[in-house]
C-alpha positions in Angstrom: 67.6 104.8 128.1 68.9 105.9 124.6 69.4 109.5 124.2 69.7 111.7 121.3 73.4 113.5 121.0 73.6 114.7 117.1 72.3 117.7 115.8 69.5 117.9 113.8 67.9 120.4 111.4 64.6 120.7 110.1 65.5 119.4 106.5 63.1 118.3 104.1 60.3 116.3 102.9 62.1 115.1 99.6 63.4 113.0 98.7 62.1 110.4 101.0 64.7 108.1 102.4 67.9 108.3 103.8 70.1 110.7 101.5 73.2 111.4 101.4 74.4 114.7 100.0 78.1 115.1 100.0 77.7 116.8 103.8 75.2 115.2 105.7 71.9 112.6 105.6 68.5 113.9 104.8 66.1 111.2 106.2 62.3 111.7 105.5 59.6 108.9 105.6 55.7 108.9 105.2 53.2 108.2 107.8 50.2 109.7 107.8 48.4 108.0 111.3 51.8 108.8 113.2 52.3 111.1 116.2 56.0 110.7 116.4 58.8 109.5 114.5 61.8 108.4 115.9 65.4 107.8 113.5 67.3 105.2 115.9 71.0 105.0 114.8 73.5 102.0 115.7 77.1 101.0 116.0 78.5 99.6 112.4 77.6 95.9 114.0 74.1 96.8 114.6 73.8 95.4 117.5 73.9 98.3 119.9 71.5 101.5 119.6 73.3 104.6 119.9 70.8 107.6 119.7 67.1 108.3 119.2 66.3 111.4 117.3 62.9 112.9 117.1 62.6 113.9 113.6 61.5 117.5 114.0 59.0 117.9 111.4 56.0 116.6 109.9 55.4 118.2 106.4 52.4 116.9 104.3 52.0 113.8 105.9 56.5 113.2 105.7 58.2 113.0 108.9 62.2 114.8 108.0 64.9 115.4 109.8 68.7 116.6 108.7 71.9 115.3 110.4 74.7 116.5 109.4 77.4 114.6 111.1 76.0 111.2 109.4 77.8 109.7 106.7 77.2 106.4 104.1 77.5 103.2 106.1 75.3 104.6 109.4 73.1 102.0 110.2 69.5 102.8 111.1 65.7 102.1 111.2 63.0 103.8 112.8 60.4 103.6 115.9 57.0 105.0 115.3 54.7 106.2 118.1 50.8 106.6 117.6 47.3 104.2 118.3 47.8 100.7 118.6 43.8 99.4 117.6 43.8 97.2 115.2 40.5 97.3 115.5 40.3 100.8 113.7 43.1 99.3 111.2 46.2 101.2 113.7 48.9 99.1 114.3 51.9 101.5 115.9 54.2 99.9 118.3 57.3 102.1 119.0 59.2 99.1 120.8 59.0 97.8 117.3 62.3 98.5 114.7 61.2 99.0 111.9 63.2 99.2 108.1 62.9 101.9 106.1 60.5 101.6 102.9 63.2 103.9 100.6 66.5 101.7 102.8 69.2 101.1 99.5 70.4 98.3 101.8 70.1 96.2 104.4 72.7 95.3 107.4 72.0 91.8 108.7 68.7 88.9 108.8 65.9 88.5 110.9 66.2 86.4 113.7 62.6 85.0 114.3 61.9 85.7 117.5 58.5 86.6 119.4 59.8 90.0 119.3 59.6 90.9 116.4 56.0 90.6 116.0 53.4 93.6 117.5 51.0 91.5 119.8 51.7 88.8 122.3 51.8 85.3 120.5 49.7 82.9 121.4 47.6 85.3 123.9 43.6 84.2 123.6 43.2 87.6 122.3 46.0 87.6 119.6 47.0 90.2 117.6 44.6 92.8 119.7 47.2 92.5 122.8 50.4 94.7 122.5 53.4 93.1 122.8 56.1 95.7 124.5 59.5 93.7 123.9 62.0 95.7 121.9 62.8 94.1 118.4 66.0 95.7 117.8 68.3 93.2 118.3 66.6 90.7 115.8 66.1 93.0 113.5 68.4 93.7 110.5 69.3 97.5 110.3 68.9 100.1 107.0 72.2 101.4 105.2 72.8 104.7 104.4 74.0 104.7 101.0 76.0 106.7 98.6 74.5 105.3 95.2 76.8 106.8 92.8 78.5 104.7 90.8 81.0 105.6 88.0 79.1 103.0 84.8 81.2 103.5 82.1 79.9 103.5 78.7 76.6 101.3 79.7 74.5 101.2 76.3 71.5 99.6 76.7 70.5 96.8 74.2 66.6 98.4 73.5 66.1 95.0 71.9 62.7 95.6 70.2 59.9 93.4 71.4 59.5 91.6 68.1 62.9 90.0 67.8 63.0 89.9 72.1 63.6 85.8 73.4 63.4 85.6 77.3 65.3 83.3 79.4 63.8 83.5 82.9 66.2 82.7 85.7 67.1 82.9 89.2 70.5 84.7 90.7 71.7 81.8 93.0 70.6 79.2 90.8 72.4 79.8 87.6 75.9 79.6 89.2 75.6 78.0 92.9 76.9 74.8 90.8 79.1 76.2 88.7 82.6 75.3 89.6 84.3 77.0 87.8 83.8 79.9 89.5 85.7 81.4 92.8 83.3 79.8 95.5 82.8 83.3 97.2 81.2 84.3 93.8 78.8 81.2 93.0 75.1 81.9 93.6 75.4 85.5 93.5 75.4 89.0 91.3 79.2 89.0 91.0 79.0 85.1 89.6 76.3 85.8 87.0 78.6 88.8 85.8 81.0 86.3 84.5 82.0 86.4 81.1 81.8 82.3 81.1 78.0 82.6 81.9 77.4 85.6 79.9 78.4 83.8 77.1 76.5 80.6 77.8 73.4 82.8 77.5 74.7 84.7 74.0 75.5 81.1 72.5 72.0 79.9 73.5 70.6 83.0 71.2 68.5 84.5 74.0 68.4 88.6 74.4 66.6 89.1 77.5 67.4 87.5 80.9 64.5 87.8 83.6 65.5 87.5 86.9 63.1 86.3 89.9 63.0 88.8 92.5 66.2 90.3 93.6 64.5 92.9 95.9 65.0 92.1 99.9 63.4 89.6 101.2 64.0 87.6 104.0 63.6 83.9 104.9 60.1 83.3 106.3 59.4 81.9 109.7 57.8 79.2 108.7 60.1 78.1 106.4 63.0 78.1 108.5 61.3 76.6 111.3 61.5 73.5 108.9 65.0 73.9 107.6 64.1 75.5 104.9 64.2 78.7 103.0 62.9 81.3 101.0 64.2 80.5 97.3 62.3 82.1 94.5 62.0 85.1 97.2 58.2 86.2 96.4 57.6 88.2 99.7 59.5 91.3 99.4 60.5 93.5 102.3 62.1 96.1 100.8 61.4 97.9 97.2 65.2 99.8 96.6 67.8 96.9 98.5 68.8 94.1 96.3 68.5 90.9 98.4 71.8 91.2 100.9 72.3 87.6 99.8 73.0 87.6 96.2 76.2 89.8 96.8 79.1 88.0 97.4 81.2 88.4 100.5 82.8 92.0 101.2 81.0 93.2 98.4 78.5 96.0 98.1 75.3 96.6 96.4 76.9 98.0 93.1 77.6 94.4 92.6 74.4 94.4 90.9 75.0 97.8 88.7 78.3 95.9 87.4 76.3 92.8 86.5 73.6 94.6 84.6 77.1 96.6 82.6 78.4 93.9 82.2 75.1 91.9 80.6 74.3 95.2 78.7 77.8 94.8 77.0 77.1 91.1 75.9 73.9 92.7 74.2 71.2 90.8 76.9 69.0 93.2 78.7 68.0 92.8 82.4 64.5 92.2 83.3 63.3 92.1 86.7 60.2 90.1 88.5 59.1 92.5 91.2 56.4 91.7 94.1 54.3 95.0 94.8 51.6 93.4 95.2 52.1 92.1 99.0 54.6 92.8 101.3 56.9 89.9 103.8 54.5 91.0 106.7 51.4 88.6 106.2 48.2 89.0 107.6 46.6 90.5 110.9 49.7 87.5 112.6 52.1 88.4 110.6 55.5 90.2 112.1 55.6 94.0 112.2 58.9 94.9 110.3 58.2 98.1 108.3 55.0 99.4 106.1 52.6 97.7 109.4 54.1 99.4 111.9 55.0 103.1 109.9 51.1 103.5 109.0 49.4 100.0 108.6 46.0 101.7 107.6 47.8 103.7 104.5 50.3 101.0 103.4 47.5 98.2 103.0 44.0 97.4 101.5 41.6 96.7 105.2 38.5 94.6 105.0 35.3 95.9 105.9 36.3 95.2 109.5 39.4 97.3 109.1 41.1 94.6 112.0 41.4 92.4 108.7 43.1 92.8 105.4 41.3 92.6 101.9 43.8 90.5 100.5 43.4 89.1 97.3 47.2 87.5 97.0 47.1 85.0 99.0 50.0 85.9 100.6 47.9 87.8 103.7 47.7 91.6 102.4 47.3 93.8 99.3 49.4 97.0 98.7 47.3 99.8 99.0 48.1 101.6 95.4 45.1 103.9 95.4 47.4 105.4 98.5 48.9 108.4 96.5 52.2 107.9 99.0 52.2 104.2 98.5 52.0 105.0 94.6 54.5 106.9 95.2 56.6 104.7 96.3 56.0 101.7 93.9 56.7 104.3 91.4 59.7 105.6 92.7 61.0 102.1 93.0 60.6 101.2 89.5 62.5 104.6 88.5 65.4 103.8 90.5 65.7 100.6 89.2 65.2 101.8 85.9 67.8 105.1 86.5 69.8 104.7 88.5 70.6 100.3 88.4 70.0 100.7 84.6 67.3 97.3 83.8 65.3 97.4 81.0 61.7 96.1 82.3 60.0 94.4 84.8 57.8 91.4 85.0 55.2 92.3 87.3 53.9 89.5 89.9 50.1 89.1 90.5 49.7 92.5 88.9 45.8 91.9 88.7 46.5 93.2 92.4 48.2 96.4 91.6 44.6 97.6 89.0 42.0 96.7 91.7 39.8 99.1 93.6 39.1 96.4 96.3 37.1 93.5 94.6 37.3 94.6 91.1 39.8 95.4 88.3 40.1 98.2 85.9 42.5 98.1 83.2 43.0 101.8 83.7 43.1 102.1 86.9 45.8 104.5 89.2 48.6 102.8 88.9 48.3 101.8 85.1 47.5 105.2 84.1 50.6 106.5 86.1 53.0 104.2 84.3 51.6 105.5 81.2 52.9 108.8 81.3 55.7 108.4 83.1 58.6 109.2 80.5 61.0 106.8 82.2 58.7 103.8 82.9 56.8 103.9 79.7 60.1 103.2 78.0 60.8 99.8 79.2 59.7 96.8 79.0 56.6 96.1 81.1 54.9 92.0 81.6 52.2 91.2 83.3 51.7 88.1 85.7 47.6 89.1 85.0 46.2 87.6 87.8 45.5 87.1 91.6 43.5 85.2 93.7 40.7 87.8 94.5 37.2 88.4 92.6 37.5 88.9 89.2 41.6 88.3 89.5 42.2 86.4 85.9 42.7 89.3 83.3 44.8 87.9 80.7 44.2 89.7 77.4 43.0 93.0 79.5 46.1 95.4 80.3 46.9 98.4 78.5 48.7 99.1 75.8 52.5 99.0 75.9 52.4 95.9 78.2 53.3 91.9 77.2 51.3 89.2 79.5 52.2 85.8 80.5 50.5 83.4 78.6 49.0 80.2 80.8 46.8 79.7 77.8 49.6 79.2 75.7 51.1 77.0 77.9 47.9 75.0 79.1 47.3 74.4 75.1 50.3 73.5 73.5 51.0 71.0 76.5 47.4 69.8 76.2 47.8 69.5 72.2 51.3 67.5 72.2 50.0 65.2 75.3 47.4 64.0 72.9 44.3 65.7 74.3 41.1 65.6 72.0 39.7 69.1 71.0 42.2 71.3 71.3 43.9 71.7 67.9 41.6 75.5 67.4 42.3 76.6 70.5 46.5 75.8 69.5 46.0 77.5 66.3 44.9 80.8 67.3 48.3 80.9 69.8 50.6 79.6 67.1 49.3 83.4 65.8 50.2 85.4 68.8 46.3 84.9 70.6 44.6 87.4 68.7 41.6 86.7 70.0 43.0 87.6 73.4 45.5 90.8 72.6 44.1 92.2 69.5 42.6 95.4 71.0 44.0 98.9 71.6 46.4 98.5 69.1 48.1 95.8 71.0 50.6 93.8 69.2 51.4 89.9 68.8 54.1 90.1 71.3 52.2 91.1 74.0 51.9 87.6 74.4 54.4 85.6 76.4 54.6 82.2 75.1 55.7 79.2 77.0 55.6 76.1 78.0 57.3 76.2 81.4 58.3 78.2 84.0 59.9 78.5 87.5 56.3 78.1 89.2 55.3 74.7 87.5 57.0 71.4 86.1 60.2 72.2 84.2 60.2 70.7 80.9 61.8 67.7 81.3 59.7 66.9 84.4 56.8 68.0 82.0 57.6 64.5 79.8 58.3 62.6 83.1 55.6 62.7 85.7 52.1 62.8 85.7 51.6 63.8 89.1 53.7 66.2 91.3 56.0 65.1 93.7 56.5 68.1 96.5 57.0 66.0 99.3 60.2 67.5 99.8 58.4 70.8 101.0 56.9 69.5 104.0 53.6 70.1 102.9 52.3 66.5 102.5 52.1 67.1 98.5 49.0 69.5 99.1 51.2 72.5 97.7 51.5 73.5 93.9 48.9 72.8 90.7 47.6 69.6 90.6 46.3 70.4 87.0 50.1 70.2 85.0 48.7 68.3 81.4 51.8 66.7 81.5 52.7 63.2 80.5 55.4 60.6 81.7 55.3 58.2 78.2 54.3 54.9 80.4 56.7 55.3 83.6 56.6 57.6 86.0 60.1 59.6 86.7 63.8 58.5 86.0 64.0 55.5 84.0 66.9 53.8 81.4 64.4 52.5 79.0 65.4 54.1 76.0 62.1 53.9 73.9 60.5 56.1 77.1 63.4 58.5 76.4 63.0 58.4 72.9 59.5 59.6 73.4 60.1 61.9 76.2 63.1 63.6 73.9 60.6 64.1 70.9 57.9 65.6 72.9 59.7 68.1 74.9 61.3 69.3 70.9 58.4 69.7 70.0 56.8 71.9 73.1 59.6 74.0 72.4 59.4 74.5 68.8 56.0 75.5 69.5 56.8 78.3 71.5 59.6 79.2 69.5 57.5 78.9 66.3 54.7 81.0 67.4 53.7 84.7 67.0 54.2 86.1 70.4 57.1 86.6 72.9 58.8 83.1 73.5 60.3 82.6 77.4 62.7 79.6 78.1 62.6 78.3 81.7 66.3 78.1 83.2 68.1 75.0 82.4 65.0 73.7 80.0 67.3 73.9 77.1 69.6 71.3 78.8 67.0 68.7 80.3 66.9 70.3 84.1 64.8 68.3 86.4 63.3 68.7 90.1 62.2 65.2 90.2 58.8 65.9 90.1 58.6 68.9 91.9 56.1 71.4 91.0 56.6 73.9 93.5 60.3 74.2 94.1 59.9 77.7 95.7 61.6 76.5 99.3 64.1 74.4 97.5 67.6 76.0 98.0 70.0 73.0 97.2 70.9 71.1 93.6 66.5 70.7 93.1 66.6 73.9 91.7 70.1 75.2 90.5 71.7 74.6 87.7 73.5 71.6 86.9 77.0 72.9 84.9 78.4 69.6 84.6 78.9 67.5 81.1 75.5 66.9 80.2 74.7 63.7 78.9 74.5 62.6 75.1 70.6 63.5 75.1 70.5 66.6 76.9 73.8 67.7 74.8 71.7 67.1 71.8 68.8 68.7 72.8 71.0 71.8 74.0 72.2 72.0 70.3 68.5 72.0 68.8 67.0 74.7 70.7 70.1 76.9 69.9 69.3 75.9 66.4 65.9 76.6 66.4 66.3 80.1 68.6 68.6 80.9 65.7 65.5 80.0 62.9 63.4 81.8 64.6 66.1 85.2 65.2 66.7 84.4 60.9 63.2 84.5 59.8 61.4 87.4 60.2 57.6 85.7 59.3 57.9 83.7 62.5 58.7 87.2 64.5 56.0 89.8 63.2 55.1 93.3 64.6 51.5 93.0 63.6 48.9 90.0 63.2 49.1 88.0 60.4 46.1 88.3 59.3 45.8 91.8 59.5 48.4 92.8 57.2 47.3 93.3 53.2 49.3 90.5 50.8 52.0 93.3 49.4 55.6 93.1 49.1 56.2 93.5 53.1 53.1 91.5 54.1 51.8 88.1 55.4 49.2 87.1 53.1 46.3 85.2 55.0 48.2 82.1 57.0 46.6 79.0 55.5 45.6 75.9 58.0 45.6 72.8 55.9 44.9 69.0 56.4 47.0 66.7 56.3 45.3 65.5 52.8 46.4 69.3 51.6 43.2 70.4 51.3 42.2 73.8 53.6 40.5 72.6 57.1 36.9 73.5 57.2 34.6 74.1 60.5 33.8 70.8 60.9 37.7 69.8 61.2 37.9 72.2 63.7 35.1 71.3 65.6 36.2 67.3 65.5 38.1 66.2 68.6 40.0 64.1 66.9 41.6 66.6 64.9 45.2 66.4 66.4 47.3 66.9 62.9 47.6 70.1 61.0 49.6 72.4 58.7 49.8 75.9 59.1 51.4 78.1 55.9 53.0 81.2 55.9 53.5 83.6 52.7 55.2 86.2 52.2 56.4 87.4 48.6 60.0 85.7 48.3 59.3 83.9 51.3 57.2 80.6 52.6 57.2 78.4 55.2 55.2 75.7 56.2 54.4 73.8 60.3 53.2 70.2 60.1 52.1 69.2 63.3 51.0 65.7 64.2 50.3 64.7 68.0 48.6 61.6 66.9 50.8 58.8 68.2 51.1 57.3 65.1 52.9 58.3 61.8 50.7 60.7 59.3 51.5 61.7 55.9 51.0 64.9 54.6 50.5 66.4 51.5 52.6 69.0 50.8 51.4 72.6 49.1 53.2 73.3 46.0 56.2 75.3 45.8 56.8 78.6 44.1 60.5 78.3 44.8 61.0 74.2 43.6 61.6 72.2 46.6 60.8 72.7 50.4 63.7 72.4 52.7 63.5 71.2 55.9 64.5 73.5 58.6 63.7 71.8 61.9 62.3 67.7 62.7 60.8 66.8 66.2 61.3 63.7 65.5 64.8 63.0 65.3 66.3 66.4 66.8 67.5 68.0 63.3 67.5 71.8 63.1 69.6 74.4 61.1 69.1 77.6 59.9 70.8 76.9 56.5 68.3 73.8 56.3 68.8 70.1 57.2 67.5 68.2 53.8 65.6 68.9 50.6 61.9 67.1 50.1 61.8 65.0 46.9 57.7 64.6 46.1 54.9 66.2 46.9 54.6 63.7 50.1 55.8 63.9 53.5 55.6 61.4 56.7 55.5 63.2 60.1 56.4 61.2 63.1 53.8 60.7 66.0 54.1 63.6 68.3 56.1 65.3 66.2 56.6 68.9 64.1 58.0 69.8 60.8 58.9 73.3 59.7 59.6 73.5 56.1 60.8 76.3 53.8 60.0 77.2 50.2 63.7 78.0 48.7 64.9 77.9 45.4 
């Protein structure tokens, strides 16, 4: 039997967590259904219990203890005693280990055992037996930490939304290929903080790198039952430890504080995707690590049989925000993110989820109104993925002000558009403005849009031009995983192929989806390795692919992909140069002065203006879109016919329109490629022009 030796005090019920203060640990953790808590403390391996201390007081609904003869590095978790009826949504198990919620770090992995889980698996009754085996010794342990950490002179970059470009990527697979690097550091925090990758992403002309989660998370059972793991990490176990794995070897979780520094000092701000919407412990048969077994009914949304959870994620349960505690701690996670590890926003996953009361969703709900007014969170940059998979869970255009959303109607379009699609050129034309129609409210702004094209849950690009169908066998789902719906197009062969016309073809189109995105009013986002052809062979779902599917490829790139690496640095750099393809307000909203858009003009390819009826044709697939501003004017041709169009051009007020950027044949610069002689231009099939009026 374990026995408690240390001394402990009554302490106190804040801060919650384990914390250190320069003599002793504070530890204090909220359970509102509990009837004991018990702080269980092990030997630095943690594989041997030491002690079990009753915390000694239960202060508005926090269980606190003080011992002061603990120091940074104890490792610890927690046993909590009360009802096990799952039936009446209770779920105590005090054989059970459980993390701490507010843990800075975590000691160890799970080991999937039976153990680990709070009924008897595979009992006829399931999860309403009690299972009465101790988890401890599968269970990874909770760190005491000492956060401080001496930064320096960290200035943030406050890049303002208008001139932001994102470059979404993931920790391990930026540099698990790059080698280059000290193996120990590839795949990790200490490997993205190189100055070789740092400047990879400054050359590119990006400001903004978004990370997928980096919170804990551990590899599901599932998964590694088929040898595989947990990549893009989207079922978070803990909301303060950076994932264990992403710090290199002897290292420590400052690791991540000195990558952020040292991305802050290249200019690039840090943006994190965070999971609050579910946690790793499933549904009703999931394992019972932490939040379950602390106070199951507080911690989660229960169905009307409170046995089951209302979960509208898909992933088995919904955080329970409208939990003041739980807020709480969602909001005291993003603080310390934002405080004390210094990032700059967050991209929030299925955050239709975190504005529901049950089965519908209010723009101002709890959690959104708390963000609000909070003077640290208000200040950063806040995305939305706006939706889930419960009732009324697609919301794009309807979060508050002060937040940017993903745009899948952005993406779904342009690809739609540049596939050849009939009927979509109006639906393309209000995006190419920011998606007014969708943002326009509340005094929202243009860049509350997120445009792109691709992104780490889909077809990359180059995969985009190469398959029509997705190709997940490797996942061990029999290709029934990921979005069958991708409007992509292979150009008449499916996958890898050495006929050049194909590649031709397949080279043009993808310039063109990105010079969309990078043309348009909105927020642009670049997929990881997009700019340099990445592909995962047809998979559309790559989020248990931990090998060379998903990282980055740092070798030599071929001919093509070199070129294509040079044009969307060239037209990132256009679009950074020219302020009317960047603008803090929608174009046509603005009076025709000396600092305004006048009223963009849409024009057919015979110059004069399109009407309804070219709208409304579904043939309509070539356009030009004109933007004035006094002393400045540029012009879009778009043609996704297949075949050569020829457009008449608007006259100039300058004397000759320069060509800044051509689809067709990969020419971009931001001093201008060639001059236009006539009043006559021929656009490629599939391809887009952007012109400028310059004397």
């Amino acid at each position: 039997m374990v026995r408690q030796r240390s001394t402990v005090r009554a302490g106190s019920s804040f801060p919650l967590g384990a914390h250190w203060d320069g003599a002793g640990v504070n530890f204090a953790i909220f359970s509102a259904n509990a009837t004991k808590v018990e702080l269980c403390l092990f030997d630095s391996a943690g594989r041997r219990e030491l002690e079990r201390v009753a915390l000694p007081e239960y202060t508005h609904e926090i269980w606190h203890g003080y011992l002061p003869d603990i120091r940074p590095g104890q490792l610890y978790g927690y046993r909590v005693h009360g009802p096990y009826a799952p039936e009446a949504g209770h779920r105590f198990n005090p054989n059970k280990l459980l993390l701490d919620p507010y843990a800075l770090a975590f000691h160890g992995e799970i080991k999937w055992h039976d153990a680990v889980f709070g009924y008897r698996v595979g009992h006829p009754r399931q999860d309403l037996t009690l299972d009465r085996r101790d988890s401890a010794f599968v269970m990874p342990k909770c760190v005491v930490v000492d956060p401080a950490v001496t930064w320096g002179p960290d200035i943030r970059p406050n890049v303002p939304w208008s001139e932001t470009i994102i470059y979404e990527a993931h920790v391990k697979g930026m540099t698990a290929r790059y080698e280059a690097l000290q193996e120990h550091m590839r795949g990790t925090f200490a490997g993205l903080s190189d100055e070789r990758v740092i400047e990879r992403l400054v050359k590119l002309g990006v400001t903004s790198i978004e990370l997928l989660p980096i919170q804990s998370f551990f590899n599901d059972r599932y998964l590694v039952e088929r040898g595989l793991t947990n990549y893009w990490g989207y079922n978070t176990a803990g909301f303060f430890a950076p994932a264990a794995r992403y710090i290199s070897p002897g290292g420590t979780i400052h690791e991540f504080k000195f990558m952020v520094r040292k991305l802050h000092e290249a200019g690039l701000e840090v943006i994190l995707d965070v999971v609050y919407n579910h946690t790793a412990e499933g549904n009703e048969l999931g394992p019972t690590l932490s939040f379950r077994g602390i106070d199951n009914a507080s911690y989660y949304m229960l169905g009307d049989d409170p046995r089951f959870y209302f979960d509208t994620t898909g992933c088995g349960n919904t955080v329970n925000l409208r939990n003041q505690r739980v807020l709480q701690m969602v909001m005291d996670s993003l603080r310390y993110w934002v405080q004390e590890c210094h990032v700059d926003g967050f991209r929030f996953d299925l955050a239709s989820a975190l504005g529901r009361d049950r089965a519908s969703f209010d723009h101002d709900a709890v959690f959104f109104e708390a963000v609000r007014q909070d003077p640290t969170l208000s200040m950063v940059k806040l995305i939305a993925e706006p939706w889930d998979m419960g009732p009324e869970g697609y919301q794009l255009g309807n979060y508050p002000p002060g937040w940017a959303e993903w745009n899948d109607q952005f993406r779904d379009t342009a690809r739609s558009f540049w596939k050849g699609d009939e009927g979509v050129a109006s639906a393309l034309s209000s995006k190419l403005l920011g998606s007014a129609e969708l943002f326009e409210k509340r005094g929202r702004r243009p860049w509350a849009s997120v445009n792109f094209v691709a992104a780490h849950d889909g077809f990359t690009l180059r995969d985009l031009v190469s398959y029509n169908e997705k190709h997940n066998e490797a996942n061990g789902e029999d290709n029934n995983d990921g979005h069958s719906a991708n409007f992509s197009w292979n150009c008449g062969v499916e996958g890898e192929t050495d006929d050049a016309n194909v590649l031709d073809l397949r080279d043009r189109l993808r310039r063109s989806l990105l010079a969309t995105v990078f043309l348009s009013q909105g927020t642009p986002m670049l997929l990881m390795g997009d700019e340099r052809g990445r592909s995962q062979q047809g998979n559309n779902n790559s989020y248990c692919q931990d090998n060379e599917t998903t990282w980055l490829d740092w070798s030599e790139p071929s001919d093509r992909d070199h070129a294509f690496m040079e044009f969307v640095r060239e037209i990132i750099a256009i679009r950074r140069a020219r302020p009317l393809l960047r603008q803090e307000k929608y174009v046509h909203d603005q009076p025709a002065d000396g600092n305004s858009l006048a009223e963009p003009e849409w024009l057919r390819p015979d110059g004069k203006r399109l009407e309804i009826s070219d709208w409304e044709d579904p043939q309509t697939r070539s356009m030009a879109l004109l933007l004035s501003r006094q002393g400045e004017r540029l012009c879009v041709l778009l043609n996704a016919h297949f075949d050569e169009v020829t457009f008449e051009l608007p006259p100039t007020e300058h004397g000759k329109w320069l060509v800044l950027a051509d689809t067709s044949n990969g020419e971009a610069s931001v001093a201008g490629v060639r001059g236009i002689d006539g009043d006559a231009l021929p656009v490629s099939g599939r391809s887009l022009i952007l012109l400028e009026d310059r004397k």
